[in-house]
VEXTILUM-418530 format. One record per residue (C-alpha): x, y, z; residue number from 1. Coordinates in Angstrom, 1 decimal. Each point is the difference from the previous one (the first is absolute). Example, Ala and Ser with C-alpha at 12.3 -4.5 7.8 and 13.67 -1.06 7.14 Angstrom:
BEGIN
[[12.3; -4.5; 7.8]; 1],
[[1.4; 3.4; -0.7]; 2],
This chain:
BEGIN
[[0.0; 0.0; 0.0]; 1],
[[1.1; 3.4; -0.7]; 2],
[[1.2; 2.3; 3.1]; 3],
[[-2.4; 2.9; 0.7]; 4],
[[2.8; 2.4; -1.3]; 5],
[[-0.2; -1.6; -3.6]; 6],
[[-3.6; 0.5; -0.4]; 7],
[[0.6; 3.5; 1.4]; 8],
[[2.0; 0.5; -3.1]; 9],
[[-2.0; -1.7; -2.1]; 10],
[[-2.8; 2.0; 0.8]; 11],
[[2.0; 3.3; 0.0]; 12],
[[0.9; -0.8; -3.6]; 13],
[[-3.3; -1.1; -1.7]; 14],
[[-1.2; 2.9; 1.5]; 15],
[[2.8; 2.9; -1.5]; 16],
[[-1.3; -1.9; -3.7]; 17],
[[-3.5; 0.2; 0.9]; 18],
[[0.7; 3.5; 0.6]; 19],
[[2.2; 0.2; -3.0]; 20],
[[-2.6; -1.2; -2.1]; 21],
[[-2.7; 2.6; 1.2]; 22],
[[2.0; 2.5; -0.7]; 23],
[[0.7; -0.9; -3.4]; 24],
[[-3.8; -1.1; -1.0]; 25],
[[-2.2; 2.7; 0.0]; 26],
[[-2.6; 0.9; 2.5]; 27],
[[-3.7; -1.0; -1.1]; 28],
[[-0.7; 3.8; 0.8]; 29],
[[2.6; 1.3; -2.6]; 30],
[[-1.5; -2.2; -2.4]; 31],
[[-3.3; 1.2; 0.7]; 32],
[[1.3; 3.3; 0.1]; 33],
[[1.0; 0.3; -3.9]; 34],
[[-2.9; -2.1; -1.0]; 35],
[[-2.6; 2.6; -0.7]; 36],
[[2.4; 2.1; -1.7]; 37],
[[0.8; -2.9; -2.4]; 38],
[[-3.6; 0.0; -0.7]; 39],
[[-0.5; 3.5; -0.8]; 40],
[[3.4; 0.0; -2.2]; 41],
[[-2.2; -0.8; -3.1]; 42],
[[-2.3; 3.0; 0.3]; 43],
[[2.7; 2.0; 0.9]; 44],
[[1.3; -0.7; -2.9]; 45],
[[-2.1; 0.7; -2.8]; 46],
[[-1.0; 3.2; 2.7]; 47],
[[3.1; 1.4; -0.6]; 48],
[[0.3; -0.9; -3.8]; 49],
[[-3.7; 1.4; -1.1]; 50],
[[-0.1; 2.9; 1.9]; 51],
[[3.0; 0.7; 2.7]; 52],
[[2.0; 0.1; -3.4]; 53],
[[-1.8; 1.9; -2.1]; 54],
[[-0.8; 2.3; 2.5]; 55],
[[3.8; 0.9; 0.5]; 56],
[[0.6; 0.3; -3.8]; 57],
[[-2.5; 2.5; -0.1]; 58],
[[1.0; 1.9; 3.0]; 59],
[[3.5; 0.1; -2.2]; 60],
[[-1.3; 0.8; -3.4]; 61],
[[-2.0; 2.8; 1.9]; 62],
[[3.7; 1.6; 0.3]; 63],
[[0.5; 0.8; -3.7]; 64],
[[-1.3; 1.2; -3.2]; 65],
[[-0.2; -2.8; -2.2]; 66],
[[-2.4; -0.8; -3.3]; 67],
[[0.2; -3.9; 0.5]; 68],
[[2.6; 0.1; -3.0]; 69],
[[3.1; 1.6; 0.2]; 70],
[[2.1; 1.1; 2.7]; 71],
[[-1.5; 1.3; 3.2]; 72],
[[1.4; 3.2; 1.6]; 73],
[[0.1; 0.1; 4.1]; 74],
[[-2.2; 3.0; 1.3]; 75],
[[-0.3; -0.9; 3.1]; 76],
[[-3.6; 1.3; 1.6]; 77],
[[-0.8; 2.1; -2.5]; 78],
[[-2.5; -2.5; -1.3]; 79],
[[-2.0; 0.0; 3.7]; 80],
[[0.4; 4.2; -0.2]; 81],
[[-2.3; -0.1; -3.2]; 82],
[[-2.6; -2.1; 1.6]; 83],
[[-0.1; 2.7; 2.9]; 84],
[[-0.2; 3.1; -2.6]; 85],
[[-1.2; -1.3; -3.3]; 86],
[[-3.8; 1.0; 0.4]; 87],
[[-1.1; -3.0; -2.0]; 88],
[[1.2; -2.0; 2.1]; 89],
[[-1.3; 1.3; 2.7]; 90],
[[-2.9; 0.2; -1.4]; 91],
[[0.1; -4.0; -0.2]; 92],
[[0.3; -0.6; 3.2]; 93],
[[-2.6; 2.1; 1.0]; 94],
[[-2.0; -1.6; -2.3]; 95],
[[1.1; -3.2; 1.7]; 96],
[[-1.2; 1.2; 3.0]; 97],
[[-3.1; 0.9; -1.1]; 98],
[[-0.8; -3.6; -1.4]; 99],
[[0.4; -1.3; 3.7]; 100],
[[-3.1; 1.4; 0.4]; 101],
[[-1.7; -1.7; -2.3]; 102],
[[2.0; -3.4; 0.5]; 103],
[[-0.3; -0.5; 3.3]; 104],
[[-1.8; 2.3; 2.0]; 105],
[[-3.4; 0.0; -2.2]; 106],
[[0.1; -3.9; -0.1]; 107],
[[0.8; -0.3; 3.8]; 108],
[[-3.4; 2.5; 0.3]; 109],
[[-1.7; -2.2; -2.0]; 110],
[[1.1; -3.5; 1.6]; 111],
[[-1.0; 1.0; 3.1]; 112],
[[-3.7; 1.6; -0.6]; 113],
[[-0.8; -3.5; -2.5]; 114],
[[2.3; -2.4; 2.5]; 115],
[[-2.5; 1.2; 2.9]; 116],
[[-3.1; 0.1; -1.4]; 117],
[[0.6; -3.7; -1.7]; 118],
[[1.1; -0.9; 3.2]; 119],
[[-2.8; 1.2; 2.2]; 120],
[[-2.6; -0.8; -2.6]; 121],
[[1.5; -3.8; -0.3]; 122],
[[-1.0; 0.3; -4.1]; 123],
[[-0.1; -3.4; -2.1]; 124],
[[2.3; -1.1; -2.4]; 125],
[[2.9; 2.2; 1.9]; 126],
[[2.4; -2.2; -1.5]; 127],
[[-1.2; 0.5; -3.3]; 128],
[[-0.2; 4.1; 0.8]; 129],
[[4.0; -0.5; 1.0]; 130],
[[0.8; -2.2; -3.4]; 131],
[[-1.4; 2.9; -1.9]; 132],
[[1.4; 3.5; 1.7]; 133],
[[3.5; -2.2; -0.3]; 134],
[[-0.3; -0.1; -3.6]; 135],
[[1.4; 3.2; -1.0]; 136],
[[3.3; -0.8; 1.8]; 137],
[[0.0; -3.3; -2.4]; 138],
[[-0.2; 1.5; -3.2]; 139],
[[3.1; 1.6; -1.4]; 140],
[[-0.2; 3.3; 0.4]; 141],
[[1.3; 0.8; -3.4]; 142],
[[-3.3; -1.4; -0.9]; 143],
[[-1.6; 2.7; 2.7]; 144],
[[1.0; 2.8; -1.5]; 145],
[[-0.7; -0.9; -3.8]; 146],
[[-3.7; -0.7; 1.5]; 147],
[[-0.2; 3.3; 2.0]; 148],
[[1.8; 2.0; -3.0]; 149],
[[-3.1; -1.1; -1.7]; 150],
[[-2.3; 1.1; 2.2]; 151],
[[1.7; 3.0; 0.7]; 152],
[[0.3; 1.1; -3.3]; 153],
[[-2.4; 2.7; -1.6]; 154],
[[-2.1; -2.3; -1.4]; 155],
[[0.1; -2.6; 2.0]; 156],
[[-2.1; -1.3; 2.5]; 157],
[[-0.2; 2.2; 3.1]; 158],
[[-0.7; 3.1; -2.3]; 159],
[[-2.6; -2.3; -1.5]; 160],
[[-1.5; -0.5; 3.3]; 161],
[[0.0; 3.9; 0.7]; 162],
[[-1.8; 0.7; -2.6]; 163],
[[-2.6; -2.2; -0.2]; 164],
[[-0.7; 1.3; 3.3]; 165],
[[-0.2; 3.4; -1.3]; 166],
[[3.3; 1.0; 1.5]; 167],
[[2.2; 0.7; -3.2]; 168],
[[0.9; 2.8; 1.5]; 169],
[[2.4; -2.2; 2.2]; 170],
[[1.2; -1.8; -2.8]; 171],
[[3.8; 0.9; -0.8]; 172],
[[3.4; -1.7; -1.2]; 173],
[[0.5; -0.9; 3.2]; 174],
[[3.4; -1.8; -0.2]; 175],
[[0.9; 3.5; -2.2]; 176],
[[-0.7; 2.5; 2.4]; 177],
[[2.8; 1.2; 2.0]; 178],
[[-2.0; 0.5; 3.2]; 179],
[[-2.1; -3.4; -0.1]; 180],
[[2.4; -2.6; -1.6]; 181],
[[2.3; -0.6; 3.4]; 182],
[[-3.6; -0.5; 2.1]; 183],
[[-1.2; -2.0; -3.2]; 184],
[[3.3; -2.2; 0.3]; 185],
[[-0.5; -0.3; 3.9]; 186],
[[-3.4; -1.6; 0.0]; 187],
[[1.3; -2.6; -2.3]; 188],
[[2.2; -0.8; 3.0]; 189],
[[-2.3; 0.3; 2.2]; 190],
[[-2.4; -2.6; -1.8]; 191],
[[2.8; -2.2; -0.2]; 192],
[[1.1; 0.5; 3.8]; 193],
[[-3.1; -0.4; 1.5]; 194],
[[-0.9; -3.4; -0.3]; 195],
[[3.7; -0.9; 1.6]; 196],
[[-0.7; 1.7; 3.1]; 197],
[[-3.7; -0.8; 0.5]; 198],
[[1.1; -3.7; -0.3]; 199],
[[2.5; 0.6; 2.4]; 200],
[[-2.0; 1.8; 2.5]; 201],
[[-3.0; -2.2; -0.2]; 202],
[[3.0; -2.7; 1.1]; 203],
[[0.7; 1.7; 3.3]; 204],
[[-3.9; 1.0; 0.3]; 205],
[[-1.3; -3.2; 0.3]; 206],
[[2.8; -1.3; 2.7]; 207],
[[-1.5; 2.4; 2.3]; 208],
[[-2.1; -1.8; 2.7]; 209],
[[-3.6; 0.5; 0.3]; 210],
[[0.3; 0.7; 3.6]; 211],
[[1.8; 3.7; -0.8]; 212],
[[-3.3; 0.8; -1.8]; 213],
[[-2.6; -1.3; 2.7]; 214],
[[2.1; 1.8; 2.4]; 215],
[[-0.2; 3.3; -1.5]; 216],
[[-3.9; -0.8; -1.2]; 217],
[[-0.4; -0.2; 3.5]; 218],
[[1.7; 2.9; 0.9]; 219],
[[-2.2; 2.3; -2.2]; 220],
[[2.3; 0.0; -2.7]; 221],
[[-1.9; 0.6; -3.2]; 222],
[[1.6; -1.2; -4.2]; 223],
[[2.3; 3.1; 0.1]; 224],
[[1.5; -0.7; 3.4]; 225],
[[0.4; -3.1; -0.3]; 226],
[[1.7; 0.4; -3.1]; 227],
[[2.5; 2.7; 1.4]; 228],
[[0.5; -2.1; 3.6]; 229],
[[0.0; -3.5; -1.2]; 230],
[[0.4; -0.3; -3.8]; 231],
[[2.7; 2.6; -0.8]; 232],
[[2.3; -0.7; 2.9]; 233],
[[0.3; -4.0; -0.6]; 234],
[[1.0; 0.5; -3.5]; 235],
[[2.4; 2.2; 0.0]; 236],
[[2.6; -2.4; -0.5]; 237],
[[-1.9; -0.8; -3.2]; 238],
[[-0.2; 4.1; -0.9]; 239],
[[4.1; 0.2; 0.3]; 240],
[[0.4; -3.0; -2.2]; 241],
[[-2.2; 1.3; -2.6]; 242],
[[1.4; 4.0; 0.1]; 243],
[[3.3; -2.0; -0.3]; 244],
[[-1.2; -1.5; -3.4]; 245],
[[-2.1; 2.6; -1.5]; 246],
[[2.8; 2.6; 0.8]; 247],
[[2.7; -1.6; -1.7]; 248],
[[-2.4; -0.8; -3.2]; 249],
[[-0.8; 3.7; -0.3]; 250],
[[3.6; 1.1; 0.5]; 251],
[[1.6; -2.3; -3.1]; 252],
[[-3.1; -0.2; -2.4]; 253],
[[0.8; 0.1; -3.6]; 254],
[[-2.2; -2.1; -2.0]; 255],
[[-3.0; 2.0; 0.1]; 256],
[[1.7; 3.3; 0.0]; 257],
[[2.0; -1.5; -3.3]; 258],
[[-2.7; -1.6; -1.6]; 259],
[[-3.1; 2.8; 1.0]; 260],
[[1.4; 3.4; -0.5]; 261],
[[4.3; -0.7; -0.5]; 262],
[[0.3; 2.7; 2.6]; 263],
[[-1.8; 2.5; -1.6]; 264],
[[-1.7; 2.5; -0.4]; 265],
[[2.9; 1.8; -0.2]; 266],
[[1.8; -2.0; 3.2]; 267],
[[-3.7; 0.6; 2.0]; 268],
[[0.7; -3.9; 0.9]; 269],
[[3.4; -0.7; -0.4]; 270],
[[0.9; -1.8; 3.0]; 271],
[[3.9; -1.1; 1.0]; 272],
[[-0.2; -3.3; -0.9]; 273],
[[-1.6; 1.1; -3.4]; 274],
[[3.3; 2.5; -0.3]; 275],
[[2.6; -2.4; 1.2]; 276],
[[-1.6; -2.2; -3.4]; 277],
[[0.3; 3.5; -2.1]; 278],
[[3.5; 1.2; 0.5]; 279],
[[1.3; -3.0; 0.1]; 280],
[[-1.0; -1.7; -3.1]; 281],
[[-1.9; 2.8; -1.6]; 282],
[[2.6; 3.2; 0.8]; 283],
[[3.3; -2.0; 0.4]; 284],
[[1.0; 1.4; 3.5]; 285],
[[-0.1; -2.9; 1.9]; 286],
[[2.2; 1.3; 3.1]; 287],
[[-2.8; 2.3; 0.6]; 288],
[[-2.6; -2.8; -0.2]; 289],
[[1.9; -2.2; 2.6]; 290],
[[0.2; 3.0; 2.0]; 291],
[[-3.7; 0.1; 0.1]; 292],
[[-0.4; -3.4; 0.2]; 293],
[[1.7; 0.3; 3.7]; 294],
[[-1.3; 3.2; 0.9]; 295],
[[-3.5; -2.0; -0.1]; 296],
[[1.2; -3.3; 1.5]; 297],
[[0.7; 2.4; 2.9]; 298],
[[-2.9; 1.2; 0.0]; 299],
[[-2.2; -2.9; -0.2]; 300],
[[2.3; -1.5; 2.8]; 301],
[[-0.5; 3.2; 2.2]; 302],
[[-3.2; 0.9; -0.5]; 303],
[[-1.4; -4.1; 1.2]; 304],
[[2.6; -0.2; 2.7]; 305],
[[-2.1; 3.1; 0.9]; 306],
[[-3.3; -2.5; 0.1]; 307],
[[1.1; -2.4; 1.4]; 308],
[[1.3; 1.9; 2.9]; 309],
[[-3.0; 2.0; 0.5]; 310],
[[-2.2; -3.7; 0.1]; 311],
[[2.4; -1.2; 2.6]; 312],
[[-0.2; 3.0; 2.3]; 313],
[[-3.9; -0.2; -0.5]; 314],
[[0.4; -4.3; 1.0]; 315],
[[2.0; 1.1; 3.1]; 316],
């Protein structure tokens, strides 16, 4: 048999390669550690490819005067000076601005008056109702605006309507006229918008329990209370989300701007995607379109980091 000082040893040694060992292999924590990372390399990936990328490039063509075609000549901000003073422009942007109310606040107007009455009223067929206010985000909206063009247009059909109804005196070109064609262009938005958002607040209308409204019934609380105490403060999570949306489809619309009235009359509805499109492959100053191009990325980014603050601070 061995002597107790032999297995001493022994045991001292297995346990300096056991330690050994550990120290080499690495922890289960470690592992676990890098795991989700691993997982989101992929996404990552293509992230910073299809728009991370991209996004720098533009940042650095923004830097120069360039024509896509020969050399480009460094001139450092003065691209970003000429969005600030070039009253066009400007003018875009405001224009932009403008269609924010037509994008997203009108629809989000809208959403909540039909969410609450379908909601209260408990109609039939409410999934039906949804399948068809959700159609104008399905169609393309190239095809939108050839069909509004048409109905816009002087003879088309809502001058038609107006003066059948003895109102010709209404009638006008109204994608033509330099006061009416960016509220004309808006309401084509604000069609398309509005089924989005009542979908989506009809979503977070009927999670809210019954109970909130017995309670308030039995309170005294009438339709209009109970829609300012109950309805609007449970969904507006669902609000945030679809400002968020609507927001950044107003501020980088093109496709009905290009296809209904190509920024005109005169540049009534040009809008700064519709001029980063223009100077770019229309002018040949494609510096000064990236330049825009970030000016409004910053924008966009700014103005629903805005939002979304504002809907936390009304959670908490």
């Amino acid at each position: 048999m061995k002597s107790s000082s032999t297995q001493a040893a022994e045991l001292g040694a297995a346990a300096g390669v056991a330690r050994q060992r550990r120290r080499r292999r690495p922890s289960v924590n470690s592992r676990s550690g890098l795991t989700p990372y691993l997982y989101l390399l992929p996404a990552f990936v293509a992230y910073a490819a299809f728009l991370l990328y991209p996004l720098i490039r533009a940042g650095q063509i923004s830097l120069y005067e360039w024509d896509g075609l020969s050399l480009a000549t460094f001139v450092g901000f003065d691209n970003y000076v000429e969005v600030l003073t070039d009253p066009e422009l400007r003018a875009s942007f405001v224009h932009a601005l403008v269609l924010i109310f037509f994008y997203a606040v009108l629809p989000v107007i809208i959403g909540l008056a039909l969410g609450a009455v379908l909601q209260r009223a408990r109609v039939r067929g409410l999934a039906a109702f949804r399948t068809i206010v959700f159609l104008p985000q399905v169609i393309a909206l190239v095809v939108v605006a050839i069909a509004w063009r048409q109905i816009y247009a002087p003879d088309g059909t809502l001058n038609s309507v107006l003066t059948s109804l003895g109102l010709q005196e209404l009638a006008r070109p109204w994608l033509g006229d330099y006061l009416l064609a960016l509220p004309a262009v808006g309401l084509i938005g604000t069609w398309v918008q509005t089924g989005l958002v009542t979908v989506l607040l009809l979503a977070g209308m009927s999670r809210i329990p019954g109970d909130l409204y017995e309670a308030a019934r039995l309170d005294g609380a009438g339709p209009v209370r109970e829609f300012f105490a109950v309805t609007l403060p449970a969904v507006r999570g669902e609000i945030v989300v679809a400002l968020t949306l609507t927001i950044i489809a107003a501020l980088k619309t093109f496709d009905l701007i290009y296809v209904t009235t190509g920024g005109g009359p005169g540049n009534s509805t040009s809008v700064p995607s519709y001029e980063v499109f223009r100077r770019a492959f229309e002018l040949g100053q494609v510096g000064s379109a990236a330049a825009i191009a970030i000016v409004l990325t910053v924008m966009i980014f700014l103005i629903n980091l805005a939002v979304n603050r504002i809907g936390e601070r009304e959670d908490a």
